[in-house]
N, C-alpha and C positions, 0 to 999 in steps of 0.2 A: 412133118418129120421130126422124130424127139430123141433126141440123146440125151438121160436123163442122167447121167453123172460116169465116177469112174468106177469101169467094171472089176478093171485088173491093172493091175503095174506088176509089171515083171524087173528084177533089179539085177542087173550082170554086178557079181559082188568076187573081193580076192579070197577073203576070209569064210568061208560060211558058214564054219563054226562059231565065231566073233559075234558075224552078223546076227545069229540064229540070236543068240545068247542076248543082244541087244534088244531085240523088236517082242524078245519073251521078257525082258526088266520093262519094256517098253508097255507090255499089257495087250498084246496082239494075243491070240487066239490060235496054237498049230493047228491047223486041218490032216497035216501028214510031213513028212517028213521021210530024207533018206540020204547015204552017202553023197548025191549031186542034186538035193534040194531040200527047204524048208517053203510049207504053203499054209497060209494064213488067211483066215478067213472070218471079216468082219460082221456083226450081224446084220446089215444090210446085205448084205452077200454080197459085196466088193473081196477083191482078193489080193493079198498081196505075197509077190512067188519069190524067193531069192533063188539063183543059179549064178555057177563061178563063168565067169564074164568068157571064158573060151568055152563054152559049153553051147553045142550046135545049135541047140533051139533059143539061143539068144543070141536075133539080129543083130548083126553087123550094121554101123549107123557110123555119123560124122561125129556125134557128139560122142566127145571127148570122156574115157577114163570109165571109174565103176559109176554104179548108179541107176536109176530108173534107165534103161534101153529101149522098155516099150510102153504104152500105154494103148489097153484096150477101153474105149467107150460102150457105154451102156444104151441099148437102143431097146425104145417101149414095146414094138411091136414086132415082128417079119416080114408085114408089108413094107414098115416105116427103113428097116435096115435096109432091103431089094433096094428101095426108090435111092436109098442113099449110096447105095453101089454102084447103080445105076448110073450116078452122079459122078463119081469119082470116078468111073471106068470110062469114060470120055475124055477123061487127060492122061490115062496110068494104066498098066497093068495091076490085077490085084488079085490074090492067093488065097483060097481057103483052105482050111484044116479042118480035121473031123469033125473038133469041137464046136463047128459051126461060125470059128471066128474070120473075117475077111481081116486081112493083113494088107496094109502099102504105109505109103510114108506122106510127109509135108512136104510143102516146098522146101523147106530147110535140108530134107534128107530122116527127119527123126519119122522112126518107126511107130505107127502107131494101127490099131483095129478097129476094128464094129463088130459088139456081137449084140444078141438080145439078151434084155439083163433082167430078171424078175426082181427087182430092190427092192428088200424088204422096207415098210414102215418100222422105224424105230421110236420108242417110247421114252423121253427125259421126264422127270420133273421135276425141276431147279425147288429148293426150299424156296418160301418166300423171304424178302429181303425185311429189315430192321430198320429203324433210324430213329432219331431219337424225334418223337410227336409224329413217327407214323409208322407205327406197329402193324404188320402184317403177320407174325408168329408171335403168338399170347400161350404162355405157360409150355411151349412148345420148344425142344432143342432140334437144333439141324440135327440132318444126319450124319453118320461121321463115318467119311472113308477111308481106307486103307493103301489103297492102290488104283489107279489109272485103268479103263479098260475102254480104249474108244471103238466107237461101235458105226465110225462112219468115213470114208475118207473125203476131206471135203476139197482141196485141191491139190493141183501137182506145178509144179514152177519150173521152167525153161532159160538158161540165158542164150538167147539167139543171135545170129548175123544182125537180122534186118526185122526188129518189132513189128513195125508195120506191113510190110509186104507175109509175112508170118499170121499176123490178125486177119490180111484181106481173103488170106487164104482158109481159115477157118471161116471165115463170114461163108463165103461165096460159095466153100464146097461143105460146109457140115452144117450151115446156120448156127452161128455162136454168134453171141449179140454181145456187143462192147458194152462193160459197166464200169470203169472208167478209165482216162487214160493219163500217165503221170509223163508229162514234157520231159524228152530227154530218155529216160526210163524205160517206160515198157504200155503194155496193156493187159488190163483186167477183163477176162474173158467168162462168159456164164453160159452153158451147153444151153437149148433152147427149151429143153423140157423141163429145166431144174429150176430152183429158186436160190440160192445159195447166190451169195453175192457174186461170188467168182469159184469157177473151178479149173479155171487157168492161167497161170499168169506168163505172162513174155517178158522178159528183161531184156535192155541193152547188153550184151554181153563185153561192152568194153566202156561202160559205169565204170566207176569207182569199186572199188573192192571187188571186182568178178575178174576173172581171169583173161580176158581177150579170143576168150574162143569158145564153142558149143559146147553147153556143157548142163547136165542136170543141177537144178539149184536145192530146191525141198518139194517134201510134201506135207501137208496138212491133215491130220486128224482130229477128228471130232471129238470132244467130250461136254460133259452135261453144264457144267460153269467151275468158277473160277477155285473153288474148292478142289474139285477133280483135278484142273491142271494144275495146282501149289503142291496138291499129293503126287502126283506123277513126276512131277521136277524131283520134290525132295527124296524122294523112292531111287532116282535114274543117279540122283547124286551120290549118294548114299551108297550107293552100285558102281559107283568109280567113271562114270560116265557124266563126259562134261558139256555145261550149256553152251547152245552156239552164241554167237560175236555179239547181237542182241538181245539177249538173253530173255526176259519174260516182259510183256509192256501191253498197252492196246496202242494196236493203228487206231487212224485216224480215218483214214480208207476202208470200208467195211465196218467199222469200230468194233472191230474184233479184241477178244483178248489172244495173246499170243503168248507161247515157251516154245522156246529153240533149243533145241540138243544137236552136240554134232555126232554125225550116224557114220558106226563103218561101212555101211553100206554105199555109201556115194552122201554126200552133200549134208543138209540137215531134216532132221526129223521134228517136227510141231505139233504140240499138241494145242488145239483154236475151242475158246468157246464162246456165244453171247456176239455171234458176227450178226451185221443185217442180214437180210432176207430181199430181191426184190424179183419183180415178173417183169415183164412185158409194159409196164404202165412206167416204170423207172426212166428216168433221164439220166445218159451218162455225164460225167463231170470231170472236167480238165482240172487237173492241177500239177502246183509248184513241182518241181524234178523231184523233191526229199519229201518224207513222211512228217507231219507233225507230233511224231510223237515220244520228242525226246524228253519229256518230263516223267512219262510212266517209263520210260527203260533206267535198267541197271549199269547199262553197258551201253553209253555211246561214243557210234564211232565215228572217227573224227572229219568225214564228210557230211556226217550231217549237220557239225556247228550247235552252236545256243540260241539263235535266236530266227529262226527259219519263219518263214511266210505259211499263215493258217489258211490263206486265201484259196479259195477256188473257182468256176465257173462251169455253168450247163457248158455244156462241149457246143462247139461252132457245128458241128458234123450234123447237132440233132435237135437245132434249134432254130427256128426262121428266123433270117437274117435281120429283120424289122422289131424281132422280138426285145423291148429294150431290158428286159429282167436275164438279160443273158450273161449281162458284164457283171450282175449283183453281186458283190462282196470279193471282186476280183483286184487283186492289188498291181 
């Protein structure tokens, strides 16, 4: 059974003219547009829909305020959806609509779907890199962009009650495979058809800097490298629209490059490029509560400190207990 990324995020928003206006400096793509919506539609065929947050066909849910309200997944087949309805209809009732999408919730209460997703292949290719004694472009200039236009959405962020009782429940009922988990913090989640390091993430909701209750955090789009995201920051700035609290850096986690903007739509908006990649062969990996990557940010904040722990380990969860290369490089 494959859920192979995100289909659709629907965003209960105050503004929608704001928003609209945002996610078009942003480099989204309108598909349609009307007094009580803006729909965008990325070239994978993900979609993302604004509607003003009392607007009937946007579920009612625990989590707090504007912002993502629903999230539908992307399923490979209609066998593979049934089996997974299947699945879920033994704990829950569950709704379809014409569209063909099945609608319930998590154990948290957040709204989410199953539809079948045709996902498009999309096409990057990054200029080659430079250095000095190892030239990969000879007499050749990069290309030079303009403007941001990502063409994938890679994940969506949660801050939850209970991380793990949250993870066991996408394990047990959708097959989302842990790729890693941060002590304290939360878990890095990857649908089972995907390769994307993570196309979910679970926060503690009562961490440091998150507000104490359910609530949408970000999502992630995709762009070609780090080029594309410098032009889309300084484009979104430039547009009176400001970075979010961490402003542009790579994790260490994924080793993503990352730019945060804060969105009116609910929470913050990312544009990611140059993340891993892993399958099924991957070990997940515990580590320290905080990110190590306060040397690449602009902006850090002051729980993550100067001098934080690089350290990690294979996770106890997925490593035989006898195995002595588990503790490797654990501080």
């Amino acid at each position: 059974m494959a859920i192979i990324g995100i289909e659709t995020l629907l965003f209960g928003v105050e503004d929608l003219s704001l928003c609209t206006r945002f996610f078009d400096d942003f480099g989204l793509v309108q598909k349609s547009a009307g007094n009580d919506h803006t729909h965008y539609r990325l070239d994978e065929g993900s979609n993302v829909i604004l509607r003003y947050l009392d607007d009937p066909l946007v579920p009612k849910s625990p989590y707090i305020g504007k912002g993502v309200k629903e999230v539908i997944w992307g399923v490979d087949t209609a066998e593979n959806l049934e089996a997974l309805v299947a699945r879920v209809s033994q704990t829950q009732e569950v709704r379809r609509t014409e569209d063909g999408t099945v609608h319930f919730a998590t154990c948290s209460g957040l709204p989410i779907g199953l539809k079948v997703f045709n996902r498009k292949k999309v096409t990057y290719a990054p200029d080659p890199l430079n250095a000095p004694g190892h030239v990969n472009r000879l007499n050749t200039p990069r290309k030079w962009k303009t403007r941001a236009k990502p063409k994938t959405i890679t994940h969506t962020v949660f801050a939850v009650p209970d991380p793990r009782a949250e993870y066991e429940w996408y394990r047990d009922v959708l097959d989302f495979r842990m790729s890693e988990e941060q002590l304290g913090m939360g878990f890095y989640l990857r649908a089972d058809g995907a390769n994307e390091h993570h196309n979910l993430f679970l926060i503690n909701m009562k961490f440091p800097a998150l507000p104490g209750y359910p609530v949408y955090h970000h999502t992630n789009f995709g762009v070609e490298d780090i080029d594309e995201l410098m032009i889309g920051t300084n484009y979104m700035t430039r547009r009176g629209w400001n970075t979010g609290p961490l402003g542009s850096g790579r994790h260490r986690i994924a080793s993503a490059l990352f730019s945060y903007l804060e969105c009116p739509a609910g929470g913050e908006a990312e544009y990611g490029a140059d993340s891993d990649y892993i399958d099924d062969n991957w070990i997940p990996r515990e580590w320290n509560q905080v990110f190590g990557t306060y040397s690449w940010m602009h902006k850090i904040p002051a729980f993550l400190g100067t001098s934080q722990k690089w350290e990690f380990r294979l996770h106890p969860e997925f490593v035989p207990k006898d195995d002595t290369k588990a503790d490797a490089g654990w501080d």
